[in-house]
C-alpha positions in Angstrom: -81.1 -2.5 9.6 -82.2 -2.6 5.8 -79.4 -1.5 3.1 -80.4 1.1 0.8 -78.4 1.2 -2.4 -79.4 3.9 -5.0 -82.7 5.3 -5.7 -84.4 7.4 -2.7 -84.7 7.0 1.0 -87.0 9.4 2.7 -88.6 9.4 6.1 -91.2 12.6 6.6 -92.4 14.2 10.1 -94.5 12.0 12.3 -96.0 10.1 12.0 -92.9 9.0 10.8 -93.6 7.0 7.6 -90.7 5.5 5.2 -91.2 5.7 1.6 -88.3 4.4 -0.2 -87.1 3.1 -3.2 -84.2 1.4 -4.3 -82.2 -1.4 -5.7 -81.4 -4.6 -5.3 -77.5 -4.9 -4.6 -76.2 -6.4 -7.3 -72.5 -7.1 -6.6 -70.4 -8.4 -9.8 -67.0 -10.1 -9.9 -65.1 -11.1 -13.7 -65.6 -14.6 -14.5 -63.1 -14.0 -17.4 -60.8 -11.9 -19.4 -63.0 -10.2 -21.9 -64.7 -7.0 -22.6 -66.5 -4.5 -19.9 -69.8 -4.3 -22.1 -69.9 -8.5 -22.6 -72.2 -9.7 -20.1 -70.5 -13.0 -20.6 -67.5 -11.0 -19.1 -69.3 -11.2 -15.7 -71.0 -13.0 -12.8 -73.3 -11.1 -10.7 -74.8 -11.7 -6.8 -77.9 -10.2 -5.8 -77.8 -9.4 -2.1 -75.3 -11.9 -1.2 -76.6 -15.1 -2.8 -74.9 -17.4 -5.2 -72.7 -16.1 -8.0 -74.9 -16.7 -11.6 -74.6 -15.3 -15.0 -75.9 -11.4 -14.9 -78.8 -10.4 -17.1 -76.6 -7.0 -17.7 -73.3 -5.3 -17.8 -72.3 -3.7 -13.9 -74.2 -0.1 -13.4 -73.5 2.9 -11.3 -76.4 2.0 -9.0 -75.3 -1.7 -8.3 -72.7 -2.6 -5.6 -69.3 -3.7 -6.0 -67.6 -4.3 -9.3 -63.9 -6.6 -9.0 -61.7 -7.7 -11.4 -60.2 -11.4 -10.2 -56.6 -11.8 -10.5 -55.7 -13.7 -13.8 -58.4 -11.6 -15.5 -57.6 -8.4 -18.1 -61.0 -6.8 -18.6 -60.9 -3.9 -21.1 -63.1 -1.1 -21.8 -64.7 -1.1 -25.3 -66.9 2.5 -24.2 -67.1 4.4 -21.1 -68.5 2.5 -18.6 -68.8 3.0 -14.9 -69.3 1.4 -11.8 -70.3 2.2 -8.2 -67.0 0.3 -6.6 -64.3 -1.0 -8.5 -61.5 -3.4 -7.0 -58.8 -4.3 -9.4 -57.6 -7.7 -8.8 -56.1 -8.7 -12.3 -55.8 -6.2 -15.5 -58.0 -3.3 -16.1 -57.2 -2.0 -19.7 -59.2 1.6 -20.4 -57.9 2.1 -23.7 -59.1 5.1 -25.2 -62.2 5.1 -23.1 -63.7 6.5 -19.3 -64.6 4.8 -16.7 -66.7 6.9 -14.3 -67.7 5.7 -10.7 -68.9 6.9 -7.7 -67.3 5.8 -4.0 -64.1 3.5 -3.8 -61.5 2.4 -6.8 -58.5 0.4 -5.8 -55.9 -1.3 -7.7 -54.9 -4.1 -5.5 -51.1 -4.9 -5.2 -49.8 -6.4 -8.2 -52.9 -5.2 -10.2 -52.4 -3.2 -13.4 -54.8 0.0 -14.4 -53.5 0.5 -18.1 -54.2 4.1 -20.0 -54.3 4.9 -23.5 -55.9 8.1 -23.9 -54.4 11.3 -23.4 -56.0 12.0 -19.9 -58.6 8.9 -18.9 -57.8 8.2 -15.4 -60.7 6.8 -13.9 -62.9 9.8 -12.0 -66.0 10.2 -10.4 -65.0 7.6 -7.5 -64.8 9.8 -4.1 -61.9 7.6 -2.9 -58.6 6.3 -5.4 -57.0 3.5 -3.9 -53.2 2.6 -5.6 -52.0 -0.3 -3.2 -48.4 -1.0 -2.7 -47.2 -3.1 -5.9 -50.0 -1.8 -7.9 -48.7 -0.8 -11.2 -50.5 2.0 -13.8 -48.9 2.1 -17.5 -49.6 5.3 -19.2 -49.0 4.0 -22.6 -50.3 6.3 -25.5 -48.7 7.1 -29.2 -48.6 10.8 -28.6 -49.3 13.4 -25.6 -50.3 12.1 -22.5 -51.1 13.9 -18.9 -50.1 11.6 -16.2 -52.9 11.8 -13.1 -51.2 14.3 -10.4 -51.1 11.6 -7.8 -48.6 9.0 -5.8 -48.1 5.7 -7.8 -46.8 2.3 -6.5 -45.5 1.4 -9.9 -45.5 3.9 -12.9 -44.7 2.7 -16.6 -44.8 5.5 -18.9 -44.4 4.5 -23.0 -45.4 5.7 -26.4 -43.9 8.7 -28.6 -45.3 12.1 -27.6 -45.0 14.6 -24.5 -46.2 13.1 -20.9 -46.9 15.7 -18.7 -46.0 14.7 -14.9 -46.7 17.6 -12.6 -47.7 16.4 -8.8 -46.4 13.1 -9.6 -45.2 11.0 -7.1 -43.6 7.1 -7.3 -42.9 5.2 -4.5 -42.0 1.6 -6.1 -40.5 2.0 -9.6 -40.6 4.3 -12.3 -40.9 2.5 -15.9 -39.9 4.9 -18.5 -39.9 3.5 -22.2 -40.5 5.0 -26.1 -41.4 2.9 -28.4 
């Protein structure tokens, strides 16, 4: 059976022709620490074949985005992605990141946070694996995502809000 990613998939009364369009699926991996908008940052896969140097940054209607472990990748605008597994360091700084099915920070995977409220949104399903850590580490206010944490490090001067937080692993609590 084909796979459809993005665009439009429509199949009208008999006699039952298709008309689609859609995408190739691009699936991109890091193939270094470096910035989200660098394409140098990447490597991309076009429906399965070899890993090569993308012609552009990861978009909402291409497949899988992942972070390899040894890699910090940070955020230098909002960006978004259609799947993100975190594998290494994702750093948001002071910017979104939008998607649209899966996120998952792997275990021993960092998600760091530097605005007051930029937890990644959009993605359908949030994924914080056992050993997974998130730092909330902003210089002033800061709302925590109501959610259950593996690891939580919380730093930086200001208020941080923490209703419907939960942490299962440990609880990192530091003012700098």
């Amino acid at each position: 059976a084909p796979i459809v990613s993005g665009g439009t998939f429509s199949a009208p009364a008999p006699p039952n022709t298709i008309n689609q369009t859609c995408y190739p699926t691009n699936t991109f991996r890091s193939a270094t620490s470096g910035n989200w908008n660098v394409v140098d940052t990447w490597q991309q896969s076009t429906n399965g074949g070899p890993w090569l140097p993308p012609t552009a940054i990861p978009l909402i209607t291409d497949g899988s985005v992942t972070i390899q472990s040894g890699h910090t990748v940070t955020l230098t605008a909002n960006a978004v992605a259609n799947s993100l597994t975190v594998n290494g360091v994702l750093n948001l700084a002071t910017f979104s990141l939008n998607g649209s099915t899966i996120f998952t920070l792997a275990s021993g995977a960092i998600l760091k946070i530097s605005d007051v409220s930029n937890f990644p949104t959009g993605f359908t399903t949030i994924n914080l694996s056992t050993g997974s850590t998130v730092e909330y580490n902003k210089t002033g206010n800061q709302t925590v995502s109501p959610r259950t944490y593996s690891n939580l490090a919380i730093s930086g001067s200001g208020v941080k809000i923490t209703n419907g937080v939960t942490v299962t692993g440990i609880l990192s609590l530091q003012d700098n």
